[in-house]
N, C-alpha and C positions, 0 to 999 in steps of 0.2 A: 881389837876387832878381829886380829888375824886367827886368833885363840878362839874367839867364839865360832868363824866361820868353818873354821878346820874341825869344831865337833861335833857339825850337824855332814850329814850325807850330803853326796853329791844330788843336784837335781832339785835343791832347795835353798832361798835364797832368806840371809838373815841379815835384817838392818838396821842397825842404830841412826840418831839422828845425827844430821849434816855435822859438822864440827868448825863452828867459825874460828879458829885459832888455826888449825889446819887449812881453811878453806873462807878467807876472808867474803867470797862472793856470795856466801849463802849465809852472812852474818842475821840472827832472829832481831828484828826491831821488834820493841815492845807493842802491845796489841793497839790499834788506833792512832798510830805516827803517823803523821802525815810524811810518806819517804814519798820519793820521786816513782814510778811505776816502770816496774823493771819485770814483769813476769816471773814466771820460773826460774830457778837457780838452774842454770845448765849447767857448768862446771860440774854439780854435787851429782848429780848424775840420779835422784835419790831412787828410781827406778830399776835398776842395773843390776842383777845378781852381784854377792860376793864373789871372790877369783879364789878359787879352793887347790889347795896341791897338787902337781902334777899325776904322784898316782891315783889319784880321787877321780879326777878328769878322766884319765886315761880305762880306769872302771869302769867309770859309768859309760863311756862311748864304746866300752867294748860288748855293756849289759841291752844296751838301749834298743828296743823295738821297732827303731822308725831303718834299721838295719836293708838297703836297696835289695838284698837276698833273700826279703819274706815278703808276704803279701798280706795287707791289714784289712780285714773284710768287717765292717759292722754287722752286728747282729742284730740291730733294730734299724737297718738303715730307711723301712717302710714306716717311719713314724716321725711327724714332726715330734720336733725338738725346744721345751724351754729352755733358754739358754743359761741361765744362773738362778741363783738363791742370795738372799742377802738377809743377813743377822746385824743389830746393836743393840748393846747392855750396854749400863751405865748404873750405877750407887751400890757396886757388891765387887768385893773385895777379890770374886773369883771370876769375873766378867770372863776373862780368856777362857778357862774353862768349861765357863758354861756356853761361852760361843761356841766351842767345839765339839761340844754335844749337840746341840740347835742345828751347827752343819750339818750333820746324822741325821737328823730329821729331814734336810732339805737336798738330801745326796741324790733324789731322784732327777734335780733339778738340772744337776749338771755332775758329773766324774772324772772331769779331765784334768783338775784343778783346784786347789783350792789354800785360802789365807785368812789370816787373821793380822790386825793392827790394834794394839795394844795401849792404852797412856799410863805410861811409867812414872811414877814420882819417887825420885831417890830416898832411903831411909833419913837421909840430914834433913827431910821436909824442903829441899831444891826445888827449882824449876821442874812439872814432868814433861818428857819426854815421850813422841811416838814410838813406839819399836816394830815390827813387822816380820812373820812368818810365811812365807808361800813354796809352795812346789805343787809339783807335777803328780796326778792322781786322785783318790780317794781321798778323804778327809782320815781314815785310819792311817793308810799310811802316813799323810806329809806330817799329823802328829802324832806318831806310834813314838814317840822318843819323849820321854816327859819331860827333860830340860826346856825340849821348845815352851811348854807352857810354862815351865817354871820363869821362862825369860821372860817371857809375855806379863808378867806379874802386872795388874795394874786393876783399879775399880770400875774402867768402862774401854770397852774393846768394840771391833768390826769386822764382819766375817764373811765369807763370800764362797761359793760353787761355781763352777765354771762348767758350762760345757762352750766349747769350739765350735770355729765351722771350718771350711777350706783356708789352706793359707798358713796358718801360724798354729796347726793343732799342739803341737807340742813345745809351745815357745811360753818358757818360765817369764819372759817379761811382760807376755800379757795376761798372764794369774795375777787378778784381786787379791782383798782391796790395793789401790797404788796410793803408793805415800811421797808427797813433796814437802822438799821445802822454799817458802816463799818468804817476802818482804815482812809479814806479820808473822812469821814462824811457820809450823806446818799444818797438813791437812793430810789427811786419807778418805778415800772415798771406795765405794762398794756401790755397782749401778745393776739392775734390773731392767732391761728394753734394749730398745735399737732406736740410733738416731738417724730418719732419713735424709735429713741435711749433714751429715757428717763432712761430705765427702769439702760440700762448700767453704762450712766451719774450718775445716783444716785448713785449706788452700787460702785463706785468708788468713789466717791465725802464721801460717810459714811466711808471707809476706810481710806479714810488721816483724820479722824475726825469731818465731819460737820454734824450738826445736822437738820434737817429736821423738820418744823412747820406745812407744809401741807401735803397732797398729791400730789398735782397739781405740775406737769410737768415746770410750771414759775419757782418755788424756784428755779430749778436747774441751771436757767442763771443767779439769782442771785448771787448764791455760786460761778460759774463760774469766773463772773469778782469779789468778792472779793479776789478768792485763785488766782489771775493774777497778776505777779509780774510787769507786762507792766506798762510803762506811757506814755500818763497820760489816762486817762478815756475813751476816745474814743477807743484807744489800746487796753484798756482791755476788753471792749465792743467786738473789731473785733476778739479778741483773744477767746474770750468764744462762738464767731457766728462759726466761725470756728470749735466747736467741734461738734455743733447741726445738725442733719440729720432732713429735715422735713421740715414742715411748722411755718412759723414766721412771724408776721407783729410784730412789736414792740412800743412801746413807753414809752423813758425813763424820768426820770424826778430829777433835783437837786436843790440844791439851787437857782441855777443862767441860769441852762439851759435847753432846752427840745430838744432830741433827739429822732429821728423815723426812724426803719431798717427793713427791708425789706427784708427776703432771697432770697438768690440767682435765684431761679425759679420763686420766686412770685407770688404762690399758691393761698396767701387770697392778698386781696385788701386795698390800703391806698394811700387817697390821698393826697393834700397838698392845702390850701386856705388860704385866705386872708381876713380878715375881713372888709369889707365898714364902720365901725365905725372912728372916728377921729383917733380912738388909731393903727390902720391899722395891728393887730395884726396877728400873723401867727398861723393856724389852723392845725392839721393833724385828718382823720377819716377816718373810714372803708369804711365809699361812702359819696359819697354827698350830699347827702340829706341832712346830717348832717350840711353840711356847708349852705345850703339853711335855713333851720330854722335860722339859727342864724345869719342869711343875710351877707356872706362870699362870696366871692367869689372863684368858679374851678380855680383855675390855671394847676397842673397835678398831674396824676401819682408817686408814690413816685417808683423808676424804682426796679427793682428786682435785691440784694444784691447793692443796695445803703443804705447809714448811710446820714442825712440829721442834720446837728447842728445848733440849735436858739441860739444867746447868748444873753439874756435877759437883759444883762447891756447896748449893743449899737444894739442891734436886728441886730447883722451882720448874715448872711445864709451861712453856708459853706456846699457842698455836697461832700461827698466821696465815694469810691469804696470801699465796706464790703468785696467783696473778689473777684477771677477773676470769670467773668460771665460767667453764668453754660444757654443751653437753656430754655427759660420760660413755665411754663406751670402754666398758669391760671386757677383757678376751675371753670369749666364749667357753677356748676351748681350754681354760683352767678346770671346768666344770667336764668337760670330756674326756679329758686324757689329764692334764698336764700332773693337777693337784692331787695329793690323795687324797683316800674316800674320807677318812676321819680329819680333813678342813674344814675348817670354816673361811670361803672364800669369796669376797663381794659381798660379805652378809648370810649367806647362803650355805646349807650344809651341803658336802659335793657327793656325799653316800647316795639323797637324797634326790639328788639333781640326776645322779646317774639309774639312779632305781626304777624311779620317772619316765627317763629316755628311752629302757627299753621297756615297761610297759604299755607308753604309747606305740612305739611302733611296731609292738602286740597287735595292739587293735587293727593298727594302719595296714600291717602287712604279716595278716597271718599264714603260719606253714601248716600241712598235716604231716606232723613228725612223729619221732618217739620219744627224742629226750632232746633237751637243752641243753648244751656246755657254751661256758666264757672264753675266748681267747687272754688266757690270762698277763695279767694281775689286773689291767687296766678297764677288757669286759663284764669282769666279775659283777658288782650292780646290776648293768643293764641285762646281763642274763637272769638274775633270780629275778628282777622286774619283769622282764619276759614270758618266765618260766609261770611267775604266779597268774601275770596275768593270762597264759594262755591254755595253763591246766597240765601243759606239759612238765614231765618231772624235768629237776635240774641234778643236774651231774658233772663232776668234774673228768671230764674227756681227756683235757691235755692236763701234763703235768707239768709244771714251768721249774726247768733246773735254775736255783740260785747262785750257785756257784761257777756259774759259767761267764765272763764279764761281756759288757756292750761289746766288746771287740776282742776278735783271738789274734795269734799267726798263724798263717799256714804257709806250709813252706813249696806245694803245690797247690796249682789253679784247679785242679778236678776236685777238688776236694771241698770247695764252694759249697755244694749244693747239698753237703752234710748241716749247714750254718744252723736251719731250723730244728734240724733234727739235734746237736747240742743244747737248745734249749727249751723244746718243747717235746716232749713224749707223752703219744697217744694211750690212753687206755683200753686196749682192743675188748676186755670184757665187757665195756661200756659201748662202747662203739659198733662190735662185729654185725653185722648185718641189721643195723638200726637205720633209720632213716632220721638225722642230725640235723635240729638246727643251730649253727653256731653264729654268737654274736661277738661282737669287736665292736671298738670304741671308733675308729676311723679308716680307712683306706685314703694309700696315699700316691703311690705310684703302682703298689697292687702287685710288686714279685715279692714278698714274703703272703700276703695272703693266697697267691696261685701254689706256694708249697706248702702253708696249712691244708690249703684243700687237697692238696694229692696225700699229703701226710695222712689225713683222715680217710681217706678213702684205699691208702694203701691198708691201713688196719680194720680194711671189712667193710666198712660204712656203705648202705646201700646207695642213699644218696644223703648228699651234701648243701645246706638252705642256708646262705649267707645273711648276716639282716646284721646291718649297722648302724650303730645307736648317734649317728649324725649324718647330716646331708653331706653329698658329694663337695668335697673340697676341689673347687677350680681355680682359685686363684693362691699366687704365694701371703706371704704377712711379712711386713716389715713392722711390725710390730714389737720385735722382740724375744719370735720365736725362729728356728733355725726351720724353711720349710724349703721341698726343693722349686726349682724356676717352674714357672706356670706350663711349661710345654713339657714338662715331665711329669704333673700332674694326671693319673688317667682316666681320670673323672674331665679333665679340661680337654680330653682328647677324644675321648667315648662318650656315649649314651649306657644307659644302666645296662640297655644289652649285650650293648658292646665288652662293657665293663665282664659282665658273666661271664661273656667265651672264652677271655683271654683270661681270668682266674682259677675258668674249669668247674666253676660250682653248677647245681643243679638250678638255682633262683636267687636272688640277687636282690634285694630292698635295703635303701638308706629309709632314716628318720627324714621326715618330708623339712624344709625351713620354713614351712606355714607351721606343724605342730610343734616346731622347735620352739620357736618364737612365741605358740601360742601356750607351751609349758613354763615359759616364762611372764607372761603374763602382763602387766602394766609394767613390766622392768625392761620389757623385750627391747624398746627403744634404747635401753642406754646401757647393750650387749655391744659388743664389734663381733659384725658374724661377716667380715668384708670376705673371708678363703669361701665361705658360702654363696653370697650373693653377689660378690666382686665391688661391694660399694665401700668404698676405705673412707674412713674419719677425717683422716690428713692422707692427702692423695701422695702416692710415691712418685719419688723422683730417679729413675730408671738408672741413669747414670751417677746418681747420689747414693743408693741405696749400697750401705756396708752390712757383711753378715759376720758384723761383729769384730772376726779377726782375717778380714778380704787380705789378698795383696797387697803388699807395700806398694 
């Protein structure tokens, strides 16, 4: 193990499975024993980065970013945040790989992190085994080394994107999936949402004695199904969904099987595909697109509180009912921001959804301009919606540098207020002495859209007609997306006029949530538009609510 760990980089953690000869407490009983119920193996630790060479260590803390002598400034800090992506393949020989392509697809989702969990079966046709890849960044980096996939060798894998919140951004032990091992052998899991009962879940779960290796809100469905006296494993899977309030997309992962659950309202998105290769493997990912990369094919929906079973030895499909079904409400605002345009999300195409939005709010709140531009990547739809429908041309005004990441250093504070100007560049031919309407997908606390608007208006623009392709978000989502607290909200603070002065633009219109609602049509009811209207599904619990990776 010391050999494998010593040739991957620092800042990446690689695991084999427990080893009961070594490590009698974390001995695998054969599937369906009835053993005494012991939880998690703490001893094994199976959480834990490997411990790498001193000068490994001593590189990497001299390379690291989070350095108290610079200042880390997000470049989208005006933007809620989905917080992860989640991939499972099962019945193809190259699952690791293709998961790590599928992450590529879903890197919008999150950047700060990302992994794979593997099932190994030795060539003598042995027991297999989980193995597990994670580190810190992109999904280019943490697998830029092709050994890592070569280790990962196995016919069905689990994959995960991470983005953070406060608290543990840069903390390798709470990158997905997390792999244990328990009384039945092991499990990996890869989650999607936020648990508003976490906070309780935990504080109970340390009282009968379990011991806690992250932060992160996952551990606690792990501890769940291990303290679950049910059999066999699906049981105890339905048994621990059963105590979670919140949001969930799931996906589990075992020796022999890959399962994907879905809570009951079906907040985040997951769907289910089929791969076009020989091996005709089965897919699960946060959208599709995922399964378009890796030329899969849609088939659907994974439904809300359904449990979905691969059994990787005859690739039989069995679907079950997780628990009785509760009304759906879907996040809205995967259709606004989160998904890309080429998903299919909730059934729904998101090109289409957003094409829609700024359309209508064409009609709702027209400007007399000269040209249209998107705040890009994200208002791109709702601007040519716009555009077409309101005769004005469309143009691409800013130009969005790629190469610039969610977050720089800088090693002075004046240097701030260059942030937008790194990644957006005006087109002053387009711009000089026009009268601009520009559209965006959301406002959120409103200081990166007050330096678009100066941005734009420093390159000529006579004036400046903001229109945004969703209503004023007032309140936060414990849903599962990273948003900031309601009283930083400045829509929760202001009126539309208010909102104007303090961004500088000339006019100032959101898409109304009566035509939001009413572009959705008889589905409207089973959206979650709670940052909109403030009416949450599952009401938060204020001193419960985790942002994923809160304070120890």
């Amino acid at each position: 193990m010391a050999a494998v760990a010593a040739a991957f980089p620092s800042g990446h953690h690689v695991s084999s499975p427990p080893n009961p000869k070594t490590n009698p407490s974390c001995l695998f009983y054969p599937a369906f024993l009835k053993a005494p119920s012991k939880g998690l193996s703490i001893p094994s630790n199976p959480l834990q980065p490997c411990r790498l060479p001193p000068h490994l260590t001593a590189a990497a803390a001299a390379d690291s970013p989070n350095d108290s002598s610079f200042t880390s400034f997000d470049l989208l800090s005006d933007k809620p945040r989905e917080e992860c992506g989640v991939v499972g393949i099962i019945g193809d020989n190259d699952a690791a790989y293709l998961c790590s392509v599928a992450l590529h697809a879903l890197q919008h989702r999150g950047q700060e992190g990302a992994g794979i969990v593997s099932s190994h079966r030795p060539n003598d046709g042995g027991r297999a085994s989980l193995r597990t890849v994670t580190g810190l960044g992109l999904v280019s980096h943490v697998f830029q080394d092709k050994s890592k996939l070569d280790y990962l060798s196995g016919s069905a894998a689990i994959g995960h994107v991470r983005y953070s919140t406060a608290g543990a951004a840069s903390s390798l032990a709470n990158v997905q999936p997390f792999l244990a091992g328990y009384r039945f052998g092991q499990l990996a899991v890869a989650h999607n949402g936020n648990l508003v009962n976490y906070s309780s879940l935990r504080a109970r779960l340390e009282d009968s004695g379990s011991i806690f290796n992250t932060s992160s809100d996952t551990e606690v469905i792990l501890h769940l199904i291990a303290n679950s006296s049910s059999r066999p494993l699906i049981s105890r899977i339905v048994e621990a969904c059963e105590s979670l309030q919140g949001a969930y997309s799931l996906v589990f992962l075992t020796e022999n099987k890959l399962f994907a659950v879905r809570d009951s309202h079906g907040f985040r998105p997951l769907v289910l595909g089929r791969l076009r290769r020989p091996s005709g493997g089965i897919v699960f990912a946060s959208e599709s697109c995922a399964l378009d990369l890796i030329e899969a094919d849609y088939e659907r929906e994974i439904n809300p509180g359904e449990v979905v079973v691969v059994d990787g030895r005859d690739m039989s499909v069995t679907s079950l009912c997780l628990m009785p079904p509760k009304p759906r409400k879907a996040c809205i605002f995967e259709h606004i921001y989160f998904a890309l345009p080429n998903s299919i999300v909730f059934g729904r195409q998101v090109y289409s959804s957003r094409y829609s939005f700024g359309a209508t709010l064409a009609r709702e709140s027209p400007a007399d301009a000269d040209v249209v531009i998107p705040v890009p990547d994200s208002g791109f739809y709702a601007a040519l919606g716009y555009a077409s429908e309101s005769g004005i041309p469309f143009q691409q005004g800013l130009i969005r540098s790629h190469y610039v990441g969610r977050t720089f250093i800088q090693p002075e504070q004046n240097i701030r207020d260059l942030a937008v100007r790194l990644k957006l560049a005006p087109v002053k031919g387009i711009l000089e002495g026009k009268s601009v309407v520009v559209v965006d997908d959301s406002i959120v606390r409103g200081t990166t859209s007050s330096k678009i608007v100066a941005l734009i208006k420093d390159a000529g623009a006579r004036e400046v007609h903001m229109r945004i392709a969703s209503p004023p978000i007032i309140g936060s989502c414990y849903y599962g997306v990273d948003t900031p607290r309601s009283e930083e909200l400045i829509s929760n603070r202001m009126n539309v006029e208010g909102v104007k002065r303090a961004i500088g633009c000339d006019s100032l219109a959101f898409l109304s949530l009566e035509s939001l609602r009413g572009l959705l049509g008889e589905e409207a009811p089973t959206f979650c538009d709670a940052c909109f209207s403030g009416n949450y599904p599952v009401p938060p619990i204020e001193n419960e609510v985790i942002r994923m990776e809160a304070v120890e």
